[in-house]
C-alpha positions as CSV (number, residue, x, y, z in Angstrom):
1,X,-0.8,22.3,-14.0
2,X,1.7,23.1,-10.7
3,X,0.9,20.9,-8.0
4,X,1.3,22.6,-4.7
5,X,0.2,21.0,-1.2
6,X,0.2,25.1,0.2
7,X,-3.8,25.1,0.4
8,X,-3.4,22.0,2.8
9,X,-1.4,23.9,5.2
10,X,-2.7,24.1,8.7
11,X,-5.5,22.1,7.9
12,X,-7.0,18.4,9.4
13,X,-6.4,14.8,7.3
14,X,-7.8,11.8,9.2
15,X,-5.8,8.6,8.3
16,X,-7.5,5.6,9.3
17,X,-5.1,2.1,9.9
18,X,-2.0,4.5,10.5
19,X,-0.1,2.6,13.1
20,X,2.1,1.2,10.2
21,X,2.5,0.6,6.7
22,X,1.0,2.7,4.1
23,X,-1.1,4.5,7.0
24,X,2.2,5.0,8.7
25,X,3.9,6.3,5.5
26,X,1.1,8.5,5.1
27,X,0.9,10.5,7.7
28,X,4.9,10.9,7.6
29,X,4.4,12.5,4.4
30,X,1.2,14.7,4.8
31,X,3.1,16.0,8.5
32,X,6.2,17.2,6.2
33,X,4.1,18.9,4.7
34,X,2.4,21.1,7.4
35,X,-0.4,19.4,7.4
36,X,-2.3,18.2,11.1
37,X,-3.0,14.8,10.6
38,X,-5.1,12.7,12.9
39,X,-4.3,8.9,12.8
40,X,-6.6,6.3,13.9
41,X,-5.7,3.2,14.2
42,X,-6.0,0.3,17.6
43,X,-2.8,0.2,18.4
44,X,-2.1,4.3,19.4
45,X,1.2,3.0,20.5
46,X,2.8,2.5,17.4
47,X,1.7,6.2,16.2
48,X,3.1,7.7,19.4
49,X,6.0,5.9,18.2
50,X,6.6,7.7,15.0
51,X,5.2,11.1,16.2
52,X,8.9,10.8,18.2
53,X,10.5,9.6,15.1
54,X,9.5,12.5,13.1
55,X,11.0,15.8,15.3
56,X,9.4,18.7,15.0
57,X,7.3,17.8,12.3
58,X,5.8,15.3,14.6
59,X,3.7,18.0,16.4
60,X,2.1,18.0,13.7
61,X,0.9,14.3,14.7
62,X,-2.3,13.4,17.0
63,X,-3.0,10.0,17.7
64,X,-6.3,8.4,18.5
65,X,-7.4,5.0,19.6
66,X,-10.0,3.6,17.2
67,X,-10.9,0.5,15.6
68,X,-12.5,1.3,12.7
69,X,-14.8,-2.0,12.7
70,X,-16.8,-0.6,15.5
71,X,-19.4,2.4,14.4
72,X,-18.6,3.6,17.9
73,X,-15.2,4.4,17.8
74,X,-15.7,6.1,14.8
75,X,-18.3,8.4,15.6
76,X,-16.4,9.2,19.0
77,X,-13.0,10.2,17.0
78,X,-14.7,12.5,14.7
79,X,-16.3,14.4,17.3
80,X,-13.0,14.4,19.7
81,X,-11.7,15.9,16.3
82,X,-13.9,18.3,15.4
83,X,-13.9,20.3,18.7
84,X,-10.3,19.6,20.0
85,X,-8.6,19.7,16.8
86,X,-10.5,21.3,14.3
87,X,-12.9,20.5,10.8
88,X,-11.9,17.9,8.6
89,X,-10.5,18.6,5.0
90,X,-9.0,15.7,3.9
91,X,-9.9,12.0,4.8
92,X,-7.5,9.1,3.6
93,X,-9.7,6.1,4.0
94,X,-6.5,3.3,4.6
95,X,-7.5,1.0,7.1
96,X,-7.8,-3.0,5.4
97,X,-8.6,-6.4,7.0
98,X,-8.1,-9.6,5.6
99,X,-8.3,-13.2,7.6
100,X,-7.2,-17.0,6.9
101,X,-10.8,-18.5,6.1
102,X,-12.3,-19.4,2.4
103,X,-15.9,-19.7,1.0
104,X,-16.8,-23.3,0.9
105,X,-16.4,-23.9,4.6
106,X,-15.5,-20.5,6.0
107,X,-15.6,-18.5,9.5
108,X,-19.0,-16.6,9.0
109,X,-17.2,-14.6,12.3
110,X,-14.0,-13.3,9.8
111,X,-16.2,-13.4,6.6
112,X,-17.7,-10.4,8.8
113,X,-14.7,-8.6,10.5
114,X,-13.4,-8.0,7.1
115,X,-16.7,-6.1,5.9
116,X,-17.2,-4.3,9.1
117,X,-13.4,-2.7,8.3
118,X,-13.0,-2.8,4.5
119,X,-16.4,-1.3,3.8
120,X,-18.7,-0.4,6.7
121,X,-16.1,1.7,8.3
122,X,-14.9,2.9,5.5
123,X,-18.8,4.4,4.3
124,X,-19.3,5.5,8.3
125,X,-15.7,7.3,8.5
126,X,-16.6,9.0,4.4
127,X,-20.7,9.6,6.0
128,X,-19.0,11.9,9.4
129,X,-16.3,13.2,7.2
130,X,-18.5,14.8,4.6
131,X,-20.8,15.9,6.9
132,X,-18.8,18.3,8.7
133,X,-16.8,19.3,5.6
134,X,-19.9,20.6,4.2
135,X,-21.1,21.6,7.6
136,X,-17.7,23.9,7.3
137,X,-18.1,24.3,3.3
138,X,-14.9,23.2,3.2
139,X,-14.0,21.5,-0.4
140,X,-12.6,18.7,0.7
141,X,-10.8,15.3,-0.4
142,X,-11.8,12.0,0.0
143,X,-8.9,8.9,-0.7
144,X,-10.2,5.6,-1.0
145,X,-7.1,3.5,-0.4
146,X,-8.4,0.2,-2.7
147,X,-6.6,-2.9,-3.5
148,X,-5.8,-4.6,-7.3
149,X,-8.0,-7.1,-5.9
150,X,-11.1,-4.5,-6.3
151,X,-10.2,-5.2,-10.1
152,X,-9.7,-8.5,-10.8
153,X,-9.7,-12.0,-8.7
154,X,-6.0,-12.9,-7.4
155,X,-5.5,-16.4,-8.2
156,X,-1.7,-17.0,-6.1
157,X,-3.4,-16.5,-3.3
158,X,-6.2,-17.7,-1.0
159,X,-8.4,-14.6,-0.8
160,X,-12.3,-15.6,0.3
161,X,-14.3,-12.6,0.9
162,X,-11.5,-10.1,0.6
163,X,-11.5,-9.6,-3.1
164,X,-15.6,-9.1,-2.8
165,X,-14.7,-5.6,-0.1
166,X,-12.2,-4.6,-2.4
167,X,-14.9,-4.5,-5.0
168,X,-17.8,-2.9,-2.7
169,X,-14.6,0.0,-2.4
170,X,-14.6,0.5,-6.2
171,X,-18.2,0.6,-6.7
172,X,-18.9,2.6,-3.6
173,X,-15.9,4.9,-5.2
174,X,-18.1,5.8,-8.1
175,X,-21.1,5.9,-6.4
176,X,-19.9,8.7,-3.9
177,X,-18.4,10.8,-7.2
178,X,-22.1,10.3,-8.4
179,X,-23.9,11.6,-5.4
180,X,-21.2,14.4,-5.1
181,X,-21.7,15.5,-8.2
182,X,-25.5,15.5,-8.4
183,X,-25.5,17.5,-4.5
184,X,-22.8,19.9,-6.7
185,X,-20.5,19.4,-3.9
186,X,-16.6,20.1,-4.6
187,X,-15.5,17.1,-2.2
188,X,-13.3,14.7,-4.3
189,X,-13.2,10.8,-4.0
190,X,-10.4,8.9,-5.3
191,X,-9.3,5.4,-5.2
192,X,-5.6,4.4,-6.0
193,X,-5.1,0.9,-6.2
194,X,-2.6,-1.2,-5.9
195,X,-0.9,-4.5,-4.5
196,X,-0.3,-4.5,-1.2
197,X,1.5,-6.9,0.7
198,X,2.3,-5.0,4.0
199,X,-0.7,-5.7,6.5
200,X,-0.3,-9.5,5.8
201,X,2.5,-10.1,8.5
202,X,0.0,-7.9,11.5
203,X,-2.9,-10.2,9.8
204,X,-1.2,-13.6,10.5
205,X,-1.1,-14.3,6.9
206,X,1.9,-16.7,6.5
207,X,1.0,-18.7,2.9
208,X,0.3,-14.9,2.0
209,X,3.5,-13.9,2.9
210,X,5.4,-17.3,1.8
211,X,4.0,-16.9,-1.9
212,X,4.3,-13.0,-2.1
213,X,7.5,-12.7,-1.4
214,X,8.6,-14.3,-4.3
215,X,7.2,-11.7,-6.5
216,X,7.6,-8.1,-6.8
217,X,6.0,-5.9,-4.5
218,X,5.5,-1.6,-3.8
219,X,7.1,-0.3,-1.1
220,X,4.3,2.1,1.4
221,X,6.4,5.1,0.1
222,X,5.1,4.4,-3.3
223,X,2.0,4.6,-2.1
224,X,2.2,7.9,-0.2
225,X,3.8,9.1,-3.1
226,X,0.7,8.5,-5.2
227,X,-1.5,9.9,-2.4
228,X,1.1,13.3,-2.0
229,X,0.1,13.4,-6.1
230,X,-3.5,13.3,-5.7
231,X,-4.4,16.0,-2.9
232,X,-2.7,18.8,-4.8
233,X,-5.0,18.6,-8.1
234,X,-7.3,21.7,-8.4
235,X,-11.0,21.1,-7.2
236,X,-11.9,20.9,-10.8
237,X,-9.5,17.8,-11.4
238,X,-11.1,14.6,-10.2
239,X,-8.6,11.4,-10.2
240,X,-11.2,8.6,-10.1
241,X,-8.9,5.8,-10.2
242,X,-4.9,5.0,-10.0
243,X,-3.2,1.5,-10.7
244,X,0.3,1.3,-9.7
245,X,1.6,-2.1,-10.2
246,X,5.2,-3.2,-9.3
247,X,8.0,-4.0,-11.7
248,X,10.8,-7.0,-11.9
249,X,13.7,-6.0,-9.8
């Protein structure tokens, strides 16, 4: 099978959390390759900032100010999208919260903020995003940017209600392949996984940060990498699930 990005050309990815990190690594890679990618993210700034970074592929680049927490913002980017920019064939679902709390005596206000980003803006972004793709019959592909913590419980780290959205991603992963397939729709959903230590240092998360980096971590290229790996796959190929786990330096 010859993997080719070609059929992307031209055509409109939506990365949600894009101002950095994995997002930010991302839409570096999908704009190399002639793709128009839309980043979302609340801080616009820090996308305008690599647009100028990347030259003349950044004109490929359009950022947008959204928090993906709020059903508003949401709805109001995909429309801006769909009749400035143009229909939606790609959607890389990236955006990820996590706060200091825990469960025994936890902020009920954080407990939520994490849910409203890691897994009701992620079904209300994936809800807009296949509607217009099969308002445009446009087979489509759908990246569910997961966590290793949708897999199994960390125990190095203090992780309250985080671990619990990472595991609403993996089951709402295979429930979206499920009603896909039973509508006969073309639109693939996959869900690479992995440890992620990036968005800990924007989230405040120093014991995070003071325990992680004593243990080997990915770097957001390795990410994209996965995700540059994924889009070119046939419509007939679905990759359900990818694990990447770091190795000892």
């Amino acid at each position: 099978m010859v993997l080719s990005m070609d059929r992307w050309i031209g055509k409109v990815a939506v990365v949600t959390g894009a101002s950095a990190g994995i997002g930010a690594a991302i839409v570096k890679a999908l704009a190399g390759k002639g793709v128009k990618v839309v980043g979302l993210a609340r801080r616009k700034e820090k996308i305008d900032e690599l647009t100028k970074s990347l030259g003349k592929k950044g004109c490929n680049v359009y950022a947008m100010k959204a928090d993906v927490s709020k059903e508003e913002d949401i709805l109001s980017s995909f429309e801006c999208i769909k009749k400035k920019i143009g229909p939606i064939s790609i959607l890389i679902n990236n955006a990820g919260f996590k706060r200091n709390t825990n469960l025994t005596d936890g902020n009920t206000k954080l407990w939520r903020e994490t849910f409203d980003t890691n897994v009701m803006g992620l079904c209300i972004a994936t809800r807009e995003a296949i509607k217009n793709m099969r308002e445009c019959k446009i087979d489509g592909h759908i990246v569910h940017l997961n966590s290793i913590a949708g897999h199994q419980i960390p125990t190095v780290v203090v992780t309250n209600v985080y671990p619990a959205s990472k595991f609403a991603v993996t089951a709402l992963t295979e429930t979206l392949r499920l009603e896909l397939n039973a509508i006969g729709s073309k639109i693939k959903s996959v869900s690479p996984s992995t440890v992620l230590t990036e968005f800990r240092k924007a989230s405040n998360l120093v014991e995070d940060e003071k325990v992680l980096s004593k243990m080997p971590y990915l770097d957001s290229t390795d990410i994209a990498d996965a995700v540059m790996y994924i889009l070119p796959t046939p419509p007939h190929v679905q990759v359900h699930d990818i694990i990447i786990h770091p190795l000892f330096k």
